[in-house]
C-alpha positions in Angstrom: 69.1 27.0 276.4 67.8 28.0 273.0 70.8 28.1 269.8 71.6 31.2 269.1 70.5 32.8 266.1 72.0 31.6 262.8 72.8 35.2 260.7 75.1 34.4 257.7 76.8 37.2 256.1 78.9 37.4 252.3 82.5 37.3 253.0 83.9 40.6 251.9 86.8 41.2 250.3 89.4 41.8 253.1 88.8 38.4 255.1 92.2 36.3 254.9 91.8 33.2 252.4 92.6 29.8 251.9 95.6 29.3 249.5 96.8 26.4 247.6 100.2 26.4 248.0 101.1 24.1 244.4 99.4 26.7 242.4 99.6 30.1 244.6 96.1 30.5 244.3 93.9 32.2 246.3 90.4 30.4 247.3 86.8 32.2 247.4 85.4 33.1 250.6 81.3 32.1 249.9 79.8 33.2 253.3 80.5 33.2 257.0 78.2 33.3 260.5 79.1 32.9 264.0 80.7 29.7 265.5 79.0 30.1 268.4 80.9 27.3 270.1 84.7 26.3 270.5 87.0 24.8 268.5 86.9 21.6 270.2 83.6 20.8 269.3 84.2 21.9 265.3 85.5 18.3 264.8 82.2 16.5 266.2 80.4 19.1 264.1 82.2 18.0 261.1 81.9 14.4 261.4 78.3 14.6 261.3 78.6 16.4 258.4 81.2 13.3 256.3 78.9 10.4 258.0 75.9 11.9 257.2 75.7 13.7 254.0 71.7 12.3 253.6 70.7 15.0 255.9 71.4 18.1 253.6 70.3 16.5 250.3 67.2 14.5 249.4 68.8 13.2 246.3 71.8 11.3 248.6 70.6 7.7 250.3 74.0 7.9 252.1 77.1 7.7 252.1 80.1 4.1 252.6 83.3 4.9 254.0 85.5 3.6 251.3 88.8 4.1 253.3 89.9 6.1 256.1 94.0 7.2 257.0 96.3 9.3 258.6 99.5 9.3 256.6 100.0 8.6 253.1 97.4 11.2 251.8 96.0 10.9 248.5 97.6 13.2 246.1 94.2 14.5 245.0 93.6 16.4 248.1 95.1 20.2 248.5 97.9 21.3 249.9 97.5 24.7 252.4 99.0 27.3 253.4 99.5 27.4 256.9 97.7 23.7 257.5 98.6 20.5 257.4 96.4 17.1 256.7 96.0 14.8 259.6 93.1 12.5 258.5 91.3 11.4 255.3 88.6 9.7 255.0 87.3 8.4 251.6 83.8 7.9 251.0 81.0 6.6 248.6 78.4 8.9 247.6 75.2 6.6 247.0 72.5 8.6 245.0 68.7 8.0 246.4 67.9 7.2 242.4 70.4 5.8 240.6 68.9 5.5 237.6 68.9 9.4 237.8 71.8 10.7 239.5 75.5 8.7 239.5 77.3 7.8 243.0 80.4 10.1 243.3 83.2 9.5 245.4 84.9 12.2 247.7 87.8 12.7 249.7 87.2 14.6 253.1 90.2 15.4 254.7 90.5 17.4 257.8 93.3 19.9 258.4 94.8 21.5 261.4 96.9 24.5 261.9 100.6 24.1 261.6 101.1 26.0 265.0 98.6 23.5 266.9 100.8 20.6 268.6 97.2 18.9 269.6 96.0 18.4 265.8 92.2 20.0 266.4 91.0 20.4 263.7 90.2 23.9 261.9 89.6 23.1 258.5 87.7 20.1 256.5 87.8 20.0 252.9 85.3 17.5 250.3 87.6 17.1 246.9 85.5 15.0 244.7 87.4 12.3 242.8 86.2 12.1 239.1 87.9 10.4 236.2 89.3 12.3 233.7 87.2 13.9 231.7 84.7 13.0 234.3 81.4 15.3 235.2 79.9 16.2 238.8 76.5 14.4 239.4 73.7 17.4 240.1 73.7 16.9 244.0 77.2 18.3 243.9 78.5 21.8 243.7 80.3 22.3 240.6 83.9 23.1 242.6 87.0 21.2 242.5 87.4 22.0 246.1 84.6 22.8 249.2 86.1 24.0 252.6 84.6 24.5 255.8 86.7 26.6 258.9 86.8 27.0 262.0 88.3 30.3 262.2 89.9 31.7 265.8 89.4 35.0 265.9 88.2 37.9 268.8 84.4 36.3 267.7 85.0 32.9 266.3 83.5 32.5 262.7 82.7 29.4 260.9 82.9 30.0 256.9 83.0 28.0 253.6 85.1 28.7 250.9 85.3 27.0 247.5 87.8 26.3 244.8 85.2 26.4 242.1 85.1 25.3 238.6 85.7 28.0 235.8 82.3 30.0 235.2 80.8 29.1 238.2 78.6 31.7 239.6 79.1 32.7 243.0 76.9 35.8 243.6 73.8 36.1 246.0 71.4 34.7 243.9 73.9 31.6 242.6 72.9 27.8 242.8 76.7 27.3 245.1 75.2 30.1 247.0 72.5 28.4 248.1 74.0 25.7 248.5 76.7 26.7 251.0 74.1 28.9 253.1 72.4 25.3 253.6 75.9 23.8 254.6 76.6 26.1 257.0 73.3 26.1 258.5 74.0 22.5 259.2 77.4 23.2 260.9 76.0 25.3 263.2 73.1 23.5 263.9 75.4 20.5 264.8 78.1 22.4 266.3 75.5 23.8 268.7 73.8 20.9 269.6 77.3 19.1 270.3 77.9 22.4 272.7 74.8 21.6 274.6 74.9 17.9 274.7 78.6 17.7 275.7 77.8 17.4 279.5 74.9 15.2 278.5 77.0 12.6 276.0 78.4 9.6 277.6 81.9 8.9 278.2 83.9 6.7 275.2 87.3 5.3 275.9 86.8 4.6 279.2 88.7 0.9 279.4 90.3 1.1 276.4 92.7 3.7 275.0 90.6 5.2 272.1 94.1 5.6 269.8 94.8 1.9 270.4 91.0 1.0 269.3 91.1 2.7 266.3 94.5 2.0 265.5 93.3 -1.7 265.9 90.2 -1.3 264.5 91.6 0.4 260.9 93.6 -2.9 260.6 90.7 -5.3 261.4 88.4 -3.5 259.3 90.6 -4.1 256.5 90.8 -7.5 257.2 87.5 -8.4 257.1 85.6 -5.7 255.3 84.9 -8.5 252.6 82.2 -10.2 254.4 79.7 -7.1 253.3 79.9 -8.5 250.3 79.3 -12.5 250.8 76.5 -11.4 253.7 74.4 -14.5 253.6 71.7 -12.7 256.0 68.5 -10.8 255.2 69.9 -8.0 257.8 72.0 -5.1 257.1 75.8 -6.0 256.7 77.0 -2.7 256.6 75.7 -2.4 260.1 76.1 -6.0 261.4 79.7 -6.6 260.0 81.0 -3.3 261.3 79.3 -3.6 264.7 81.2 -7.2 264.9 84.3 -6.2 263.7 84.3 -2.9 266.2 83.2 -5.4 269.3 86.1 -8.2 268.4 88.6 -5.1 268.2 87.7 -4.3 271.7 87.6 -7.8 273.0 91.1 -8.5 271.5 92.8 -5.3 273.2 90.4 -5.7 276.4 92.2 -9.7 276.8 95.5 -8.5 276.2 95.1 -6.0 278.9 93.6 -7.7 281.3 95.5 -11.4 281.1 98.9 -9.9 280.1 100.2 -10.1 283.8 102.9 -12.3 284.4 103.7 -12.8 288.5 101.0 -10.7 289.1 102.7 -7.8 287.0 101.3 -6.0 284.1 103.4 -6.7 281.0 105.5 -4.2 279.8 104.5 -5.5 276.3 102.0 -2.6 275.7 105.1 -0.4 275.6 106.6 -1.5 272.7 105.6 -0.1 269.8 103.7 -2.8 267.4 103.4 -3.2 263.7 99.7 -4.2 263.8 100.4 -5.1 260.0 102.2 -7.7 261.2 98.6 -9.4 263.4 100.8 -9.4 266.6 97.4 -10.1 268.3 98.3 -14.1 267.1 100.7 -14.1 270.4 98.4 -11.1 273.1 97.3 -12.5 275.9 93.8 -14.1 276.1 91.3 -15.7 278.1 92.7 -18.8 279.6 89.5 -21.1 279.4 88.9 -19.5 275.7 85.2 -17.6 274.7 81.9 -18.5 274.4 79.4 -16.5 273.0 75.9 -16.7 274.1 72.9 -16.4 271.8 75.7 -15.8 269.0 73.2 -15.5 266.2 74.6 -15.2 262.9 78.0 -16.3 264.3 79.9 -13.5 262.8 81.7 -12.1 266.1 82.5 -15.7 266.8 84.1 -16.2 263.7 86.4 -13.0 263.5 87.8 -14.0 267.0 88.4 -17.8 266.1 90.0 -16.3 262.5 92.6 -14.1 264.8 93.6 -17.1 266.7 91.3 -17.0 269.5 89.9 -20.3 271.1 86.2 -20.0 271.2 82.7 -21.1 270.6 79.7 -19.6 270.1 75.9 -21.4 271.2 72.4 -20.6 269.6 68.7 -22.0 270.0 69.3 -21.8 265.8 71.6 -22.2 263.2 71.9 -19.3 260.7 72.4 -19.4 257.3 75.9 -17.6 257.7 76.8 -20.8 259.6 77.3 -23.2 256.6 78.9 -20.6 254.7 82.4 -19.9 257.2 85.4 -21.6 257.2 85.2 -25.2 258.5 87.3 -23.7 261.3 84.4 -21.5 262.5 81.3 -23.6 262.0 83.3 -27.0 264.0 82.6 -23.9 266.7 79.0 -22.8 266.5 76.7 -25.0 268.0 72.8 -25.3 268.2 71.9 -25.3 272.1 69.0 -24.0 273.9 71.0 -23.0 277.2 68.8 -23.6 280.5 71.0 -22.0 283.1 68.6 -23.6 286.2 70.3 -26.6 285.7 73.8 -25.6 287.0 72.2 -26.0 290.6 73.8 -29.5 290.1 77.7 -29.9 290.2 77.6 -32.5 287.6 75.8 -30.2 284.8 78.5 -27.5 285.9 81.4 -29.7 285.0 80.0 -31.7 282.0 79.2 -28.5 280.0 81.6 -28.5 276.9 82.0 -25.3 275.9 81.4 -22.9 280.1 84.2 -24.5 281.9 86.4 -22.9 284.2 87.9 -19.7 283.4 86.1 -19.3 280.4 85.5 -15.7 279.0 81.4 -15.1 278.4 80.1 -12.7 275.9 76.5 -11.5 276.1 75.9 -9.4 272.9 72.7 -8.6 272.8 71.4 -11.7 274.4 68.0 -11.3 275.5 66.9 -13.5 278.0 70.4 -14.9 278.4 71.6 -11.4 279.2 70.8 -11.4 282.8 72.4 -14.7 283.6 75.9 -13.4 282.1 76.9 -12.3 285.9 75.4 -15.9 287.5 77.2 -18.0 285.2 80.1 -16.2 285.5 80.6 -16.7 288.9 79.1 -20.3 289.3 82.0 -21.5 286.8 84.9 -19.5 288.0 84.7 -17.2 285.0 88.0 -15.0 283.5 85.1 -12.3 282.7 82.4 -11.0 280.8 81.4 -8.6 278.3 77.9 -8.0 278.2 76.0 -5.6 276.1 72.4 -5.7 276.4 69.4 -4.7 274.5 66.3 -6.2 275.3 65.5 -5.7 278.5 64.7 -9.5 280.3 65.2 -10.3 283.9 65.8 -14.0 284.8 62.5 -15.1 283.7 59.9 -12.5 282.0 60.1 -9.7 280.3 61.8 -6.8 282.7 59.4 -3.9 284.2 60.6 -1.9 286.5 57.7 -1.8 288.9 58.2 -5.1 289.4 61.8 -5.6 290.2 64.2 -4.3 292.8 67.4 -3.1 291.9 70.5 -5.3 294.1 72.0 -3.0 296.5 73.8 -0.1 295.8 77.1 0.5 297.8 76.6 4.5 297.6 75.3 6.8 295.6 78.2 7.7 293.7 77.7 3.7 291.7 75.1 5.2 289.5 77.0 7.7 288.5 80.1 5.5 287.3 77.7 3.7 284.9 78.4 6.3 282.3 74.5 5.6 281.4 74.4 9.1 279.3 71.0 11.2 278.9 70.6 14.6 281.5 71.3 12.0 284.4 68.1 11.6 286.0 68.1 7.6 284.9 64.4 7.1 285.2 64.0 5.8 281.1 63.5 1.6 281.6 66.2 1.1 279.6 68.5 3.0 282.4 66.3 2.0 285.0 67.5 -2.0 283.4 70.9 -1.4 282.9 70.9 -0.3 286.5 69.5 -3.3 287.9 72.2 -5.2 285.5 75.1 -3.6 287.3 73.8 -4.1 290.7 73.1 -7.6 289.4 76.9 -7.9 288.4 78.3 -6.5 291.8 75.7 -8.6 293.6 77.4 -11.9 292.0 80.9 -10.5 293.2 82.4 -8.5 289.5 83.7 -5.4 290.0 81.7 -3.5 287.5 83.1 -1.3 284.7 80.7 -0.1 281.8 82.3 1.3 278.3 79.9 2.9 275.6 82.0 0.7 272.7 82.1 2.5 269.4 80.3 0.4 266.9 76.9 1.4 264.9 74.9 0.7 267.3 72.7 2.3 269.6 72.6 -0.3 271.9 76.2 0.5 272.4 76.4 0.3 276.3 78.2 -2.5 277.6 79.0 -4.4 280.9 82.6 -5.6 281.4 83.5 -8.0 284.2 86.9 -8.6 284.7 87.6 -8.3 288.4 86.6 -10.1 291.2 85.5 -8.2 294.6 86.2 -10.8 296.8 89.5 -11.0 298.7 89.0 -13.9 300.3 88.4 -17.5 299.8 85.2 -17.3 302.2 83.8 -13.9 300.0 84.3 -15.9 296.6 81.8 -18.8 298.7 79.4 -16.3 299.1 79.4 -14.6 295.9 78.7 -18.4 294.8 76.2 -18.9 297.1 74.1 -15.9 295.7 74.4 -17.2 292.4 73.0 -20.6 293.4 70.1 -18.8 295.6 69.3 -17.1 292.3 68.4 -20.0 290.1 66.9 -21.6 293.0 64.1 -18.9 293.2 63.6 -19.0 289.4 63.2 -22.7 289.8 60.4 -21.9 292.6 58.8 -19.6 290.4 58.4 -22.0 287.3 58.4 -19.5 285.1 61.4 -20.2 283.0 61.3 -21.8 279.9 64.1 -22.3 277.4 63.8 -22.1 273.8 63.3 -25.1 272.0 66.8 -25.7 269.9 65.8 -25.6 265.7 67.9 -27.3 263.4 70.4 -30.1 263.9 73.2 -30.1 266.6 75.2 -32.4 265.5 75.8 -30.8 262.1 77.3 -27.8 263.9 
């Protein structure tokens, strides 16, 4: 299905307008096409357009989200007739050449109708936030306001309207002319291809309630958005601190759901309303045996967890240079080991470990070779659960390739379809073809499997949870164990495993 033709028209003169209530004034309609799409998809549209503003101007490296809310909007921002605000999100501006063009800060702030009770957006405005006497860096239109609308009518239309400075032009032939045709161009480009992709996207919020993640994840962002700036890596912190922050937020709501029973009852503490302000996570339910988290790298996600309270420790063949930097708190729980999972065929290496014990909670994030033997170790020490979100695509002992290895059995053929893998559905990418074989792997070691596609900046975002067992009997969870153990005693028959060789000193973590 090919997107329909994008054919922009002028506004004329007898199209309604945006108004700004404080001063009565009327807004000018620039140019309108088409929406082609509903109004449902306007709001996926849009936030490519705040995230992304690189894509429509070479002169823009990208863009920082500065703050984001839902209440408590900035003065700054207009007030409209017949809409109301119900999120802004302030954001940097970074110019490509700084030594050219200055950053600029904006406010984008989506509206929706006051008659809609299920706040879809209709409207997003930019407002750029100068100081007085301030000027507009070139990349930007020279308006105090740009709006763009979703606008229900018989055909739906998208259109931009501006607020523009005094003597701007706005005719044909006009540099904000231009300029908008280009913006619009992109909305319906994006609007389209989130039309056509909706079937095709995969499924978010699927353990977790996504108004309790975000809610969550606004507070913990805030909390911790200062390690950007003492990032001791050579890596990207925008990315890495983010991606952490987004997969602690998760882990912390996915414990308190899953070990707030009491008598075998889910607690009714969900319920009550919570003032996250207040960290009421320091009392949620958590894993009973504590974390550990395998291949934990620069030890970030272990060190958000263990400063929220949580018990934890995280294991690497390496220490990091982040490691010497944390809290003594955190680095008393990082610790240089190369794991060799072949050695739990012995009871005595099961219970001497210090840190997998007995209802310990495993997290596999991005674990390589480790990632595959997140479902064996789970079950061989009487694990609460697991979160495991792989990326590299290893088997127990080489590199995975799918002509090579069989897939654990499938119980019917609706299981493939619950992995909420994404793409048209026809799975036959290695990367599908591995996270597959991973959740056969899982159910084959006795976890009910449930997959999530977590919201972090990632695109290795698809992740494993095991929280469940299948067994219902004693004699099931014996066999479940007994197909762990049958595992590492092929791998040991092979002699193909190796484990890393641990760099740096234990002791001194």
């Amino acid at each position: 299905m090919s997107r329909p033709r994008f054919l922009p028209e002028p506004c004329g003169d007898g199209c309604d307008r945006l108004m700004s209530t404080a001063q009565g004034k009327r807004w000018t309609p620039i140019l309108q096409c088409s929406a082609d799409f509903p109004p449902e998809v306007f709001e996926i549209a849009i936030s490519q357009l705040i995230h992304h503003p690189e894509y429509n101007s070479t002169l823009i490296l990208r863009s920082e989200t500065v703050e984001e809310r839902t209440s408590d909007m900035p003065p700054s921002i207009p007030a409209l007739e017949g809409f109301r605000p119900i999120r802004n999100i302030h954001r940097r501006l970074l110019p490509r050449r700084p030594g050219r063009d200055a950053g600029l800060e904006q406010h984008c702030t989506l509206y929706t109708s006051d008659a809609d009770e299920q706040n879809c957006p209709v409207v997003l405005v930019l407002t750029p936030i100068l100081e007085e006497g301030g000027s507009l860096p070139y990349y930007h239109p020279a308006v105090r306001h740009l709006a763009f609308r979703y606008v229900n009518a018989e055909i739906p239309l998208l259109r931009i309207e501006v607020d523009p400075l005094p003597s701007t032009p706005t005719d044909l032939d006009s540099r904000l002319y231009r300029t908008c045709l280009a913006l619009l161009d992109t909305l319906h480009r994006y609007g389209w291809g989130a039309l056509t992709n909706y079937k095709k996207r995969v499924h978010h919020d699927c353990i977790i309630p996504r108004e309790a993640y975000q809610d969550l994840y606004l507070v913990m962002r805030e909390r911790h958005k200062h390690l950007v700036n003492e990032w001791q890596e050579v890596t990207d912190p925008l990315k890495h601190v983010f991606e952490d922050i987004g997969i602690a937020t998760f882990l912390m709501l996915l414990w308190k759901e899953s070990f707030g029973t009491q008598g075998g009852k889910r607690s009714n503490d969900a319920a009550v309303p919570e003032n996250l302000q207040m960290a009421p996570w320091k009392s949620w339910p958590r894993p009973p045996g504590g974390f550990i988290d395998l291949g934990c790298g620069n030890g970030l996600l272990t060190h958000i967890l263990i400063a929220e309270g949580y018990e934890g420790h995280g294991i690497d063949v390496r220490a990091r240079t982040s490691w010497s930097h944390y809290p003594g708190a955190t680095q008393c729980h990082l610790h240089t080991e190369a794991l060799d999972p072949t050695v739990f065929l012995e009871p005595t290496a099961i219970r001497e470990h210090p840190y997998l014990r007995e209802e310990v909670f495993i997290i596999a994030n991005h674990a390589d070779e480790l990632t595959p033997w997140t479902p064996v170790l789970a079950t061989l020490f009487s694990a609460s659960g697991y979160l495991s979100i792989p990326c590299c695509a290893w088997t127990f002992d080489e590199k995975y390739e799918r002509s090579r290895v069989w897939d654990y059995p499938v119980p019917d053929d609706s299981f493939v379809d619950s992995l909420n893998l994404g793409g048209e559905g026809g799975n036959t990418s290695s990367y599908s073809r591995y996270r597959i074989w991973l959740a056969t792997l899982s159910l084959y070691c006795g976890w009910a499997v449930e997959c999530e596609t977590l919201r972090i900046p990632s695109t290795r975002n698809w992740a494993i949870v095991g929280r469940r067992r299948t067994a219902e009997t004693q004699e099931e969870l014996e066999i479940s164990r007994e197909r762990a153990q049958e595992i590492i005693s092929q791998v040991k028959e092979r002699g193909l495993f190796k484990t890393r060789i641990p760099e740096g000193n234990a002791k001194d973590h």
